[in-house]
N, CA, C and O atoms as CSV, one atom per row, in Angstrom:
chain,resi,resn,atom,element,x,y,z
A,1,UNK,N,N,34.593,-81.109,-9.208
A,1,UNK,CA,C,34.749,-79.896,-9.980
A,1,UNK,C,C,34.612,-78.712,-9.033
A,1,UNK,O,O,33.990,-78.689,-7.970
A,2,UNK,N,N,35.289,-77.753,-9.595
A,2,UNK,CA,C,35.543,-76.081,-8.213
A,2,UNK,C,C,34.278,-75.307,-8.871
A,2,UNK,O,O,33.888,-75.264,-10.037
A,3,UNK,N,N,33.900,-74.851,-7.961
A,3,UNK,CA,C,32.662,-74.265,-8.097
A,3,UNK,C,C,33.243,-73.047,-8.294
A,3,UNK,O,O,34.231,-72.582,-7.724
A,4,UNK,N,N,32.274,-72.365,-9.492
A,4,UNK,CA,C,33.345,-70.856,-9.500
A,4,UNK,C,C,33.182,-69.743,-8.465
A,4,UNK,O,O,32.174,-69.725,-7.759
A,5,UNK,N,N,33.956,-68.988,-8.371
A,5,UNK,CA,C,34.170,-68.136,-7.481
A,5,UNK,C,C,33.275,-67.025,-7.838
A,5,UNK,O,O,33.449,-66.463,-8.919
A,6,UNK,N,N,32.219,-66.603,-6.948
A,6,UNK,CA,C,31.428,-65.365,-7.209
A,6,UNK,C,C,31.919,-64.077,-6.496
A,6,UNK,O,O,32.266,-63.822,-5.342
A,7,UNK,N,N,31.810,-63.387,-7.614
A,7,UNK,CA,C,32.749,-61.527,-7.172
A,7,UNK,C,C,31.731,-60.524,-7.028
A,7,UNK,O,O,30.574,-60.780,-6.694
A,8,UNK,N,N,32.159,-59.422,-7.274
A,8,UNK,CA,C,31.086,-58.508,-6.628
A,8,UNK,C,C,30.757,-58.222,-8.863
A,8,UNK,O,O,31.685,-58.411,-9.649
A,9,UNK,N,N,29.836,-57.941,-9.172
A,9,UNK,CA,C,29.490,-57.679,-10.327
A,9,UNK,C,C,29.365,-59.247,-11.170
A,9,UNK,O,O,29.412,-59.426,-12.387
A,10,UNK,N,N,29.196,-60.261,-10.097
A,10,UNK,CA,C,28.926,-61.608,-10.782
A,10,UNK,C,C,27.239,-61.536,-10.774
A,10,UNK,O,O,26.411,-60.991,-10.044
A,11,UNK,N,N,27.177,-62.420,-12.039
A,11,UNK,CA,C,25.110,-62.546,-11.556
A,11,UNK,C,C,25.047,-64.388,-11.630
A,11,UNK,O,O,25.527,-65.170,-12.450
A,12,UNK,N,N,24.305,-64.589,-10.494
A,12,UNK,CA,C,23.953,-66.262,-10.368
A,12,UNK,C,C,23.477,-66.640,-10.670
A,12,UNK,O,O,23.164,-67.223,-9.632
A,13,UNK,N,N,22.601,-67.219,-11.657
A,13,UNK,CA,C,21.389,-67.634,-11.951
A,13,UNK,C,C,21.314,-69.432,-11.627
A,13,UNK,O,O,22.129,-70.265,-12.024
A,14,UNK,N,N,20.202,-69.655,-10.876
A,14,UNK,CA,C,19.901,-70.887,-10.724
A,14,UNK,C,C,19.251,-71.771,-12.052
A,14,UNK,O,O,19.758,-72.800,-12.499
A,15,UNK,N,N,18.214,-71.222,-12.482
A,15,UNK,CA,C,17.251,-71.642,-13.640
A,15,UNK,C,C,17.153,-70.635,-14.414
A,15,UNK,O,O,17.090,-69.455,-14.070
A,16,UNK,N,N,17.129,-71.289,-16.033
A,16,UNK,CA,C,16.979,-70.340,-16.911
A,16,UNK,C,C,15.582,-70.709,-17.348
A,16,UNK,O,O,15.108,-71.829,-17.538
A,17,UNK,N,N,14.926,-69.298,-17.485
A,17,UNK,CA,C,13.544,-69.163,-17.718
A,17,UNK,C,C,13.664,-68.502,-19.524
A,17,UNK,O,O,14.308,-67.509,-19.865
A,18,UNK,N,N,12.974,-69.257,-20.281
A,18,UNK,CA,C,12.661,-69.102,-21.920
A,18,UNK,C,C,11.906,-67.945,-21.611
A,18,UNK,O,O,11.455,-67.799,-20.475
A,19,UNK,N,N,11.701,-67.021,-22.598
A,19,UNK,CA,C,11.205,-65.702,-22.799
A,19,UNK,C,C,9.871,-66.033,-23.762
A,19,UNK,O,O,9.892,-66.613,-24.848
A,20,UNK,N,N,8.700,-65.494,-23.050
A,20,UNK,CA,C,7.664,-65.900,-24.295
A,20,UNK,C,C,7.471,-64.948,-25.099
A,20,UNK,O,O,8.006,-63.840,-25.147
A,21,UNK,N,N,6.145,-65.734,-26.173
A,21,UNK,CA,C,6.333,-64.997,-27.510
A,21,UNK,C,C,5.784,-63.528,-27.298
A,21,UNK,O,O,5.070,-63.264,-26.331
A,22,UNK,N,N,6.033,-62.881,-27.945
A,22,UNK,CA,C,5.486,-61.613,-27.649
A,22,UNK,C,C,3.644,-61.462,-27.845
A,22,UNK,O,O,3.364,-61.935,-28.947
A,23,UNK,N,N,2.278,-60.923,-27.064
A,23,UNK,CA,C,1.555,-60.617,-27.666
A,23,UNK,C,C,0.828,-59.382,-27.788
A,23,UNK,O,O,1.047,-58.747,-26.756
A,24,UNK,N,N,-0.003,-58.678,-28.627
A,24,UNK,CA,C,-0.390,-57.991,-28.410
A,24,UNK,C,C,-1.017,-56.987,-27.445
A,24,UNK,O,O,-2.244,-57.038,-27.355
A,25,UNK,N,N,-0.472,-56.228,-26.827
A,25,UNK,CA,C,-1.542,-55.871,-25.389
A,25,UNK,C,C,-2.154,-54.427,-26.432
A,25,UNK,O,O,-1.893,-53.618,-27.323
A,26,UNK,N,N,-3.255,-54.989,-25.347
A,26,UNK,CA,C,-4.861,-53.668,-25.566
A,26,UNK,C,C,-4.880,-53.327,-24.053
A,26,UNK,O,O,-4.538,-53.951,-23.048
A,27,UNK,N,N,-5.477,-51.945,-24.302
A,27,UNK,CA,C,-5.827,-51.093,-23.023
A,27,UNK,C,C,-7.278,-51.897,-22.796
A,27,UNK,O,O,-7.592,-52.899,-23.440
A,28,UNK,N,N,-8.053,-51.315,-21.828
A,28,UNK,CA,C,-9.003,-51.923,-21.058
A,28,UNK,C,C,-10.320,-51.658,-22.275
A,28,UNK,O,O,-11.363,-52.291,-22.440
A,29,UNK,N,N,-9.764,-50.451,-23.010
A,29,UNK,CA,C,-11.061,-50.501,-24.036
A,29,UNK,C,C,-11.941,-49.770,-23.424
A,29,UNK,O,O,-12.632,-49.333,-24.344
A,30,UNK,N,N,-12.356,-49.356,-22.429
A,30,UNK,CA,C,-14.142,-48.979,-21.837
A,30,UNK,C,C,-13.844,-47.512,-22.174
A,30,UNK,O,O,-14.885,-46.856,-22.184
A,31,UNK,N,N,-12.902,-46.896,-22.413
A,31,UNK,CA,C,-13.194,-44.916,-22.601
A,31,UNK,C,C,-12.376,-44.953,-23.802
A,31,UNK,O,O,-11.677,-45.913,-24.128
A,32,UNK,N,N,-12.501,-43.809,-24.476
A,32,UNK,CA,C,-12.427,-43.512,-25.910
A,32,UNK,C,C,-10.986,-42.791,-25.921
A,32,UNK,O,O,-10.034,-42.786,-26.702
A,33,UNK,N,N,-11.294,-42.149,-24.607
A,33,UNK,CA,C,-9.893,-40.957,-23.983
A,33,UNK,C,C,-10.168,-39.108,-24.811
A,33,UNK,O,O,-9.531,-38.062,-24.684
A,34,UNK,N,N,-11.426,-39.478,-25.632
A,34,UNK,CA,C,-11.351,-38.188,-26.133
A,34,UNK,C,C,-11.715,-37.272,-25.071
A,34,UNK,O,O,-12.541,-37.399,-24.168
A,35,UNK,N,N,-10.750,-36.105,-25.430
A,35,UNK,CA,C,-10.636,-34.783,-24.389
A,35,UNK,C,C,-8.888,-35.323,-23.610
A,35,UNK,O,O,-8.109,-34.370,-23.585
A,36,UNK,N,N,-8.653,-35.852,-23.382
A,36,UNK,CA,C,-7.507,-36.586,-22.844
A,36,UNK,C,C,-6.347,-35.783,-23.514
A,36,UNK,O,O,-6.663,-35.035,-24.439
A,37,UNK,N,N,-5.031,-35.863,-23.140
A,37,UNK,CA,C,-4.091,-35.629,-23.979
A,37,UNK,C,C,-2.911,-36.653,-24.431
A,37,UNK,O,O,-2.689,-37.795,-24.028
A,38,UNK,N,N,-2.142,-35.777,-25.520
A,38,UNK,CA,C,-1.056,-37.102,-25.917
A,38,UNK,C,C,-0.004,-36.096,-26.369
A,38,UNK,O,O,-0.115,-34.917,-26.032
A,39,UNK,N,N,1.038,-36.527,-27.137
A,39,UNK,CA,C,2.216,-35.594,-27.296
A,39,UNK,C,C,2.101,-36.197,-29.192
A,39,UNK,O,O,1.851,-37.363,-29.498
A,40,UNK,N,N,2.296,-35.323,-29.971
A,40,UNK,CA,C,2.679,-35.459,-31.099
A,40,UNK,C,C,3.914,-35.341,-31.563
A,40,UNK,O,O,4.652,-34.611,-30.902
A,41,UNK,N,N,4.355,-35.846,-32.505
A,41,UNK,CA,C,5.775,-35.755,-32.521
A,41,UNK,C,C,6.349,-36.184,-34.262
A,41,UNK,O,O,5.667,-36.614,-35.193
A,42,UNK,N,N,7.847,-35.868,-34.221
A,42,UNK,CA,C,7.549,-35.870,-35.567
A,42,UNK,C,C,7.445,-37.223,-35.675
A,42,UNK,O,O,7.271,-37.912,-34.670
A,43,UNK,N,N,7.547,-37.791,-36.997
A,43,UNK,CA,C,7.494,-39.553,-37.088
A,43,UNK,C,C,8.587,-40.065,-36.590
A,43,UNK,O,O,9.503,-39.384,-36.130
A,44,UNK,N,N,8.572,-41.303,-36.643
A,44,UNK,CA,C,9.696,-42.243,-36.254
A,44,UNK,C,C,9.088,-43.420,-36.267
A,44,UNK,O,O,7.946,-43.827,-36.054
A,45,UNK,N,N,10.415,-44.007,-36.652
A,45,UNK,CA,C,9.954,-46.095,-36.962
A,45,UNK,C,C,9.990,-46.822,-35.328
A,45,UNK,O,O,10.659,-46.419,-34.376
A,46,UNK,N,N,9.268,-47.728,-35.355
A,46,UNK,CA,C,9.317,-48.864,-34.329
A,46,UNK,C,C,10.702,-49.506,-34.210
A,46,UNK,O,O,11.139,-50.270,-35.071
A,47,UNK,N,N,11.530,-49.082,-32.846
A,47,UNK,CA,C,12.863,-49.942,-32.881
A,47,UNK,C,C,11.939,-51.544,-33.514
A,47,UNK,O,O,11.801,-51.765,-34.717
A,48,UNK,N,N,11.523,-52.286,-32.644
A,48,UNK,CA,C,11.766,-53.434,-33.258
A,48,UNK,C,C,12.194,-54.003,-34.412
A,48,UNK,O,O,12.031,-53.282,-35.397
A,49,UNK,N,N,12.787,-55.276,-34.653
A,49,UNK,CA,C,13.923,-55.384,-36.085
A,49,UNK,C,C,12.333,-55.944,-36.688
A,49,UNK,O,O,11.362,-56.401,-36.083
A,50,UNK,N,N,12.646,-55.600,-38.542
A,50,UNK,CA,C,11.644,-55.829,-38.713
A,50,UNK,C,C,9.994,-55.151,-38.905
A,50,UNK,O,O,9.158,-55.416,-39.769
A,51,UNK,N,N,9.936,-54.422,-38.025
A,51,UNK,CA,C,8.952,-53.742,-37.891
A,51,UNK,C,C,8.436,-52.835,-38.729
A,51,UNK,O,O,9.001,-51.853,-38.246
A,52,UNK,N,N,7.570,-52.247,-39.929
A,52,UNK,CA,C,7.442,-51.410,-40.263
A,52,UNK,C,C,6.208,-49.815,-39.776
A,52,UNK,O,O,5.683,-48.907,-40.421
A,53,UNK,N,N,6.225,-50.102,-38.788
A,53,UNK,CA,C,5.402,-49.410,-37.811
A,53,UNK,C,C,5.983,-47.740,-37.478
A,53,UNK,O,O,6.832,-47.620,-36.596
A,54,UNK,N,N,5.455,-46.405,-38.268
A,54,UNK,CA,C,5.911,-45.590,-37.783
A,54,UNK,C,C,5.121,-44.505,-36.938
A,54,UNK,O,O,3.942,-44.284,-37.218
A,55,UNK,N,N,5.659,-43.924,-36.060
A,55,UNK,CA,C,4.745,-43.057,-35.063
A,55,UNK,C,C,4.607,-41.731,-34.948
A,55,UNK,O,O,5.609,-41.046,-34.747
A,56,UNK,N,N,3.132,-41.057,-35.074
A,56,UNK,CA,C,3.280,-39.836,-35.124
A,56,UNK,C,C,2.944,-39.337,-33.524
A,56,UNK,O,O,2.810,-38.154,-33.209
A,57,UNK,N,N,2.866,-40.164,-32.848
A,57,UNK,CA,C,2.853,-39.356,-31.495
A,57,UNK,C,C,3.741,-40.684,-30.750
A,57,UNK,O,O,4.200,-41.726,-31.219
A,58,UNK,N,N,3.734,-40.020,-29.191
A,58,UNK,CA,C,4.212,-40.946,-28.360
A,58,UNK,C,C,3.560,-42.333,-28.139
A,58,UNK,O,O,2.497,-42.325,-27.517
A,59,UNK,N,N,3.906,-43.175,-28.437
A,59,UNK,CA,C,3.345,-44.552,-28.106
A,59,UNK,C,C,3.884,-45.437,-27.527
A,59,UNK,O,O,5.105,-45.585,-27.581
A,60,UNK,N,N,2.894,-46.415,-26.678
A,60,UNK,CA,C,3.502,-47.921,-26.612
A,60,UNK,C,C,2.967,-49.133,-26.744
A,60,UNK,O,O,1.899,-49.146,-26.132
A,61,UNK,N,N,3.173,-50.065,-27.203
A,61,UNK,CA,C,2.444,-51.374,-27.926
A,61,UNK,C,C,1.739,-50.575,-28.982
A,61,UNK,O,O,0.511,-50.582,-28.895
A,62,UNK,N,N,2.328,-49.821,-30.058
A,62,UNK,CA,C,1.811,-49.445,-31.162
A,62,UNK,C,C,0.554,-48.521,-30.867
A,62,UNK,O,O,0.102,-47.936,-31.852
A,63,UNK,N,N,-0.140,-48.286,-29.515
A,63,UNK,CA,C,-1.096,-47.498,-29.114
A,63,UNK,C,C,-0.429,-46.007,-28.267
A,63,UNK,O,O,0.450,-46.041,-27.406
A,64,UNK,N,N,-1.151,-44.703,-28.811
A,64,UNK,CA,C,-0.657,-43.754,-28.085
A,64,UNK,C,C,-1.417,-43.232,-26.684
A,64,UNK,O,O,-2.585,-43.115,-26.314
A,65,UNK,N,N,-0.122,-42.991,-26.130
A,65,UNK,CA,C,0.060,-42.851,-24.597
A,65,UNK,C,C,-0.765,-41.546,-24.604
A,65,UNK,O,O,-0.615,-40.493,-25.224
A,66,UNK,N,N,-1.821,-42.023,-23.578
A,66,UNK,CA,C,-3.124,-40.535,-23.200
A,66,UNK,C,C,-2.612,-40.069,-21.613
A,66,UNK,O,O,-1.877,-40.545,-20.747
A,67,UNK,N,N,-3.354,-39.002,-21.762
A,67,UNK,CA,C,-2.870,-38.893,-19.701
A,67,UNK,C,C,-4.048,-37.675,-19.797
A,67,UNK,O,O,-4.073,-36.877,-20.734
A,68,UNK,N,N,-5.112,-37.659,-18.569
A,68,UNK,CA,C,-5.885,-36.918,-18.604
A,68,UNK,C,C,-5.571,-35.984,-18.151
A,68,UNK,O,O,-6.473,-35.148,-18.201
A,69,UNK,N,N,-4.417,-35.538,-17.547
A,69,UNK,CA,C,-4.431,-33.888,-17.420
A,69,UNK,C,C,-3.358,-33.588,-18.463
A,69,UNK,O,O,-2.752,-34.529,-18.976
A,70,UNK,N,N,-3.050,-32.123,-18.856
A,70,UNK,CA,C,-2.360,-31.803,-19.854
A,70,UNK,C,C,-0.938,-31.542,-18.958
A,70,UNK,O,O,0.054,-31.912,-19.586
A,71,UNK,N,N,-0.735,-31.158,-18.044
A,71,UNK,CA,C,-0.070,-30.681,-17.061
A,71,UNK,C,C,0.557,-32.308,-15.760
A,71,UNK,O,O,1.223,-32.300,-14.725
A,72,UNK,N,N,-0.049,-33.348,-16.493
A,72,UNK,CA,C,0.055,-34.761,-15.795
A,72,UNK,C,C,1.879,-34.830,-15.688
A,72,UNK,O,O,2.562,-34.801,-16.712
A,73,UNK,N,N,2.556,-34.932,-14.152
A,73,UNK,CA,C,4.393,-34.901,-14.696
A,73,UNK,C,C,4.803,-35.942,-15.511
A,73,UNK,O,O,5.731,-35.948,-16.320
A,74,UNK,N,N,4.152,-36.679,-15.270
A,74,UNK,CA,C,4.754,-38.384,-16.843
A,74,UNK,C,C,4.784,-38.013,-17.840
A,74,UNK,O,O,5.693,-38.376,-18.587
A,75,UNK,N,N,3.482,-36.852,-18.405
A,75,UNK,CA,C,3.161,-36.517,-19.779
A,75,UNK,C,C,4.562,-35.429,-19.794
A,75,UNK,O,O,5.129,-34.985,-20.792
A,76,UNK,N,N,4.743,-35.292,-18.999
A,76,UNK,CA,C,5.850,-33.708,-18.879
A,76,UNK,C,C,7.258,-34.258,-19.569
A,76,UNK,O,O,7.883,-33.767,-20.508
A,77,UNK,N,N,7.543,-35.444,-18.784
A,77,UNK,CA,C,8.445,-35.941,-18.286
A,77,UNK,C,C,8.870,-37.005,-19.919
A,77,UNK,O,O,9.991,-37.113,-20.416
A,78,UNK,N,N,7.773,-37.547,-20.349
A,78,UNK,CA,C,7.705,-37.970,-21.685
A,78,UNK,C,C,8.034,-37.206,-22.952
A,78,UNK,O,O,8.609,-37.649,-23.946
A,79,UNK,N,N,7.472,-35.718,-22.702
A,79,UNK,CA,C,7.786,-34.948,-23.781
A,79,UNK,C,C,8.916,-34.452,-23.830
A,79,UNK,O,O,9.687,-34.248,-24.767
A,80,UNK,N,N,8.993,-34.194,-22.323
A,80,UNK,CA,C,11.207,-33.917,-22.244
A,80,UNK,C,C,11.655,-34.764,-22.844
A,80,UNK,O,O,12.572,-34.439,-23.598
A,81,UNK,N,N,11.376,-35.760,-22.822
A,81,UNK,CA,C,12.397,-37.296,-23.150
A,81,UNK,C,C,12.504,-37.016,-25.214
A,81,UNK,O,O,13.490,-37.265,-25.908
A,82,UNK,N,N,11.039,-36.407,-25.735
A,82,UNK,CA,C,11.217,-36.683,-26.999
A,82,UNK,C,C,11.841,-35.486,-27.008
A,82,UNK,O,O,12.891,-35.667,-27.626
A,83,UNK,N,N,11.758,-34.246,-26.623
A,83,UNK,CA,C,12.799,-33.253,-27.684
A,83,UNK,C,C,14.262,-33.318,-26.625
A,83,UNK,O,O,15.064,-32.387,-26.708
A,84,UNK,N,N,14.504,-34.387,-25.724
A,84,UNK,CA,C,15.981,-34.437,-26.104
A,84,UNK,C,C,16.403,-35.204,-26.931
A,84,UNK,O,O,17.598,-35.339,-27.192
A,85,UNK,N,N,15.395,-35.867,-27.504
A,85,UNK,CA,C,15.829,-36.681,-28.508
A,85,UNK,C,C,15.772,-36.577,-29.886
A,85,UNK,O,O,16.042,-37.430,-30.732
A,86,UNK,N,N,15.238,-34.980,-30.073
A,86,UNK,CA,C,14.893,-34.246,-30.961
A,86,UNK,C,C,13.815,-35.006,-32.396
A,86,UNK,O,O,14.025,-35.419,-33.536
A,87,UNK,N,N,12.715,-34.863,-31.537
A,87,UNK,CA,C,11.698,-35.694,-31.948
A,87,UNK,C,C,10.339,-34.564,-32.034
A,87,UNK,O,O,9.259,-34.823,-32.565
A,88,UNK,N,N,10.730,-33.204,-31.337
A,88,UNK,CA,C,9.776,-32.269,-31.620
A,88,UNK,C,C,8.275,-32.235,-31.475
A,88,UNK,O,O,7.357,-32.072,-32.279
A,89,UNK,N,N,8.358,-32.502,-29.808
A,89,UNK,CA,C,6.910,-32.839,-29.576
A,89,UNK,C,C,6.152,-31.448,-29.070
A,89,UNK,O,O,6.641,-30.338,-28.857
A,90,UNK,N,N,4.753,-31.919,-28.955
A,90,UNK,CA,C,3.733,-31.337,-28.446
A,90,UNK,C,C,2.798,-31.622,-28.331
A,90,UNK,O,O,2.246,-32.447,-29.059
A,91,UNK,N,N,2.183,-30.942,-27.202
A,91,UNK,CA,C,1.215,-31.679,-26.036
A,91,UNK,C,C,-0.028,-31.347,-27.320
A,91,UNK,O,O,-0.046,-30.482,-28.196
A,92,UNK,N,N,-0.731,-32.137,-27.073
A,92,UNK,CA,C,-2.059,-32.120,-28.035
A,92,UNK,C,C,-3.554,-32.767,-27.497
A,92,UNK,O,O,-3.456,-33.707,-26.708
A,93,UNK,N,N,-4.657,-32.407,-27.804
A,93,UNK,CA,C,-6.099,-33.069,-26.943
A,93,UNK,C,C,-5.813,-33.970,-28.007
A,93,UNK,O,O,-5.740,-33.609,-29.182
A,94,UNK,N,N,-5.619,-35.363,-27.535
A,94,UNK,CA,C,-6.183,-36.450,-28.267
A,94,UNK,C,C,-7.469,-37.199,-28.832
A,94,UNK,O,O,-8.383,-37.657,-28.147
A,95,UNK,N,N,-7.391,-37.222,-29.795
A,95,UNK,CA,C,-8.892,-37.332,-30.879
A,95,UNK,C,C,-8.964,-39.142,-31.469
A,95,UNK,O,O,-7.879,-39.633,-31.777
A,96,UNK,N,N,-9.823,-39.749,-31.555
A,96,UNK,CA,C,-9.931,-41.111,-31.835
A,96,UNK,C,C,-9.464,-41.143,-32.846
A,96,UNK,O,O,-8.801,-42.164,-33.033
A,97,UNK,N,N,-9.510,-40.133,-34.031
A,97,UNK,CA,C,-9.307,-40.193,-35.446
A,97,UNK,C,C,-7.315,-40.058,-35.455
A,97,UNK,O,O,-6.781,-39.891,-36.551
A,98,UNK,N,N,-6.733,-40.118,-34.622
A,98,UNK,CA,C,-5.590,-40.232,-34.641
A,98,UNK,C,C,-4.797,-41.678,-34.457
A,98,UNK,O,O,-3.640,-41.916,-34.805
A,99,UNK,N,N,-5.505,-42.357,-33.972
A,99,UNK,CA,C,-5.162,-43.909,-33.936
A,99,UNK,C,C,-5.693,-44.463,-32.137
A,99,UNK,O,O,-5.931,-43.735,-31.173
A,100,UNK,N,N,-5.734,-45.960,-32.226
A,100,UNK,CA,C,-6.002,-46.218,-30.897
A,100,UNK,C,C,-5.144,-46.064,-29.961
A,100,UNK,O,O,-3.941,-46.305,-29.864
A,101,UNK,N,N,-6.431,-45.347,-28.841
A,101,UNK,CA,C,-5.006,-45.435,-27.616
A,101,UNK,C,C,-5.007,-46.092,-26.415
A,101,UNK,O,O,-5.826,-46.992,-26.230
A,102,UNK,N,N,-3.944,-45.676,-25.275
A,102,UNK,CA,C,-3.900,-46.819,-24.260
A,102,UNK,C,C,-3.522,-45.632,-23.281
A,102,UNK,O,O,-2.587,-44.860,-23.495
A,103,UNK,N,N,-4.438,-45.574,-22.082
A,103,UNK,CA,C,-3.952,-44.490,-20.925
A,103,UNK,C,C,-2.837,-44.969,-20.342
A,103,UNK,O,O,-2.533,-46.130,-20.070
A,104,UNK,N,N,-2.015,-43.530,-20.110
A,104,UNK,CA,C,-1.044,-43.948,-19.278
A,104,UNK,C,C,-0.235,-44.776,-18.424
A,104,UNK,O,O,0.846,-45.357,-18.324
A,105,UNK,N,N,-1.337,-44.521,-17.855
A,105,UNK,CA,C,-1.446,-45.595,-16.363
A,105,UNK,C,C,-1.770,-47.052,-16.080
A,105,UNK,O,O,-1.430,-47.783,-15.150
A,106,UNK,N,N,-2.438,-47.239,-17.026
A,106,UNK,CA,C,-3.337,-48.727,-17.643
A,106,UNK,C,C,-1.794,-49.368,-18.309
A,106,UNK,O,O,-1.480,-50.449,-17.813
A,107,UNK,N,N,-0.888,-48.845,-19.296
A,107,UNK,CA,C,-0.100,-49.407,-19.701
A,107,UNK,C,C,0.557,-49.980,-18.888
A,107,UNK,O,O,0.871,-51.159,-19.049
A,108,UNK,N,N,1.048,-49.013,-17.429
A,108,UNK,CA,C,1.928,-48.752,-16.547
A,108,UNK,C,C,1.498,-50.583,-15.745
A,108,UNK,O,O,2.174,-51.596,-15.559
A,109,UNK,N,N,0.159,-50.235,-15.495
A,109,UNK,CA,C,0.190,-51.328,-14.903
A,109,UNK,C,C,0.083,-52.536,-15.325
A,109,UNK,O,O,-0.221,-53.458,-14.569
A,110,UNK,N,N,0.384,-52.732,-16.930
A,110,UNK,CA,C,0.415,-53.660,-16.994
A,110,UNK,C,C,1.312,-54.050,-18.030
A,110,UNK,O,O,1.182,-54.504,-19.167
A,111,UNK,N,N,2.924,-53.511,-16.772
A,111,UNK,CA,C,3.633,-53.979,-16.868
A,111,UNK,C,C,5.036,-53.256,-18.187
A,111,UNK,O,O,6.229,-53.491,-18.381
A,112,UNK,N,N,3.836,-52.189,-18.898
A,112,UNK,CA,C,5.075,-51.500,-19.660
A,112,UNK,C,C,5.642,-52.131,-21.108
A,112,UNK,O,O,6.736,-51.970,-21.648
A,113,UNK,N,N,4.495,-52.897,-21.518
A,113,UNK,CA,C,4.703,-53.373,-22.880
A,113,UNK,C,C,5.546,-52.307,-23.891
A,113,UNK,O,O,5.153,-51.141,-23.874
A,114,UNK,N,N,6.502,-52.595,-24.629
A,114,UNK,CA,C,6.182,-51.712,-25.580
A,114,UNK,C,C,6.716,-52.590,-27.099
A,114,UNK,O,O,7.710,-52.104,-27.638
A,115,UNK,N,N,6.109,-53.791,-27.744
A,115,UNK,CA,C,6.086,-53.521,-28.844
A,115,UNK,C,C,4.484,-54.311,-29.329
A,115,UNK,O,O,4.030,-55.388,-28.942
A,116,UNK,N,N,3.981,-53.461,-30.157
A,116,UNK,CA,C,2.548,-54.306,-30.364
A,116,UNK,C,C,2.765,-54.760,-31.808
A,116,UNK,O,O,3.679,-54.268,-32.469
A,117,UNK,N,N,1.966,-55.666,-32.300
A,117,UNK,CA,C,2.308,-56.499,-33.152
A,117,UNK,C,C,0.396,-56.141,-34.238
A,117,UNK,O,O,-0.772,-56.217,-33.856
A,118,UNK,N,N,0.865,-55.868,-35.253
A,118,UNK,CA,C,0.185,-55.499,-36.317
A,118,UNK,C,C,0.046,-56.359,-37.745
A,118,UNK,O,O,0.956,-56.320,-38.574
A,119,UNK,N,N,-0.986,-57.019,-37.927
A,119,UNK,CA,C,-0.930,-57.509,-39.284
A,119,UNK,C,C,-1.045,-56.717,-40.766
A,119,UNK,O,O,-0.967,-57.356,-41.815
């Protein structure tokens, strides 16, 4: 049998790797983040199909995204992202009584989850 011919915009794959189930990620938990900031925004549903999860600030894995300076460029760079998407944000001190959250950076490193799973 002819082995097929690989072009430029071909992808090879040797082994196919199964995708696991999705699980919940939590931030590290040890700070509260109050005094911290977050972006509020208007609502919006969880792409995921299914999902009935809606968000009043920026989030990911269902937890909203903190960043300790107000002036942090990610936090900047995040809030650009919602009012081009006309989502009408603003920077806000984040308060516990707004839902749990997950710092920035903590998400970042681990790996950039974004759908969390809620009973």
């Amino acid at each position: 049998m002819e082995e097929p011919r690989i072009e430029r915009g071909s992808l090879l794959v040797e082994e196919i790797e199964l995708a696991e189930d999705e699980e919940l990620w939590v931030d590290d938990g040890s700070a509260e983040h109050v005094g911290w900031f977050c972006v509020s925004t208007d609502p919006f549903p969880c792409p995921a199909s299914g999902c009935t999860f809606v968000a009043e600030f920026m989030t990911a894995a269902h937890l909203i995204l903190v960043w300790e300076e107000r002036d942090d460029p990610n936090l900047l760079r995040h809030a650009q992202r919602a009012k081009e998407v006309g989502r009408n944000p603003h920077v806000v001190t984040y308060a516990p009584s707004y839902g749990p959250s997950a710092s920035y950076y903590a998400w970042e490193a681990a790996g950039r989850p974004v759908h969390g799973i809620r009973s």
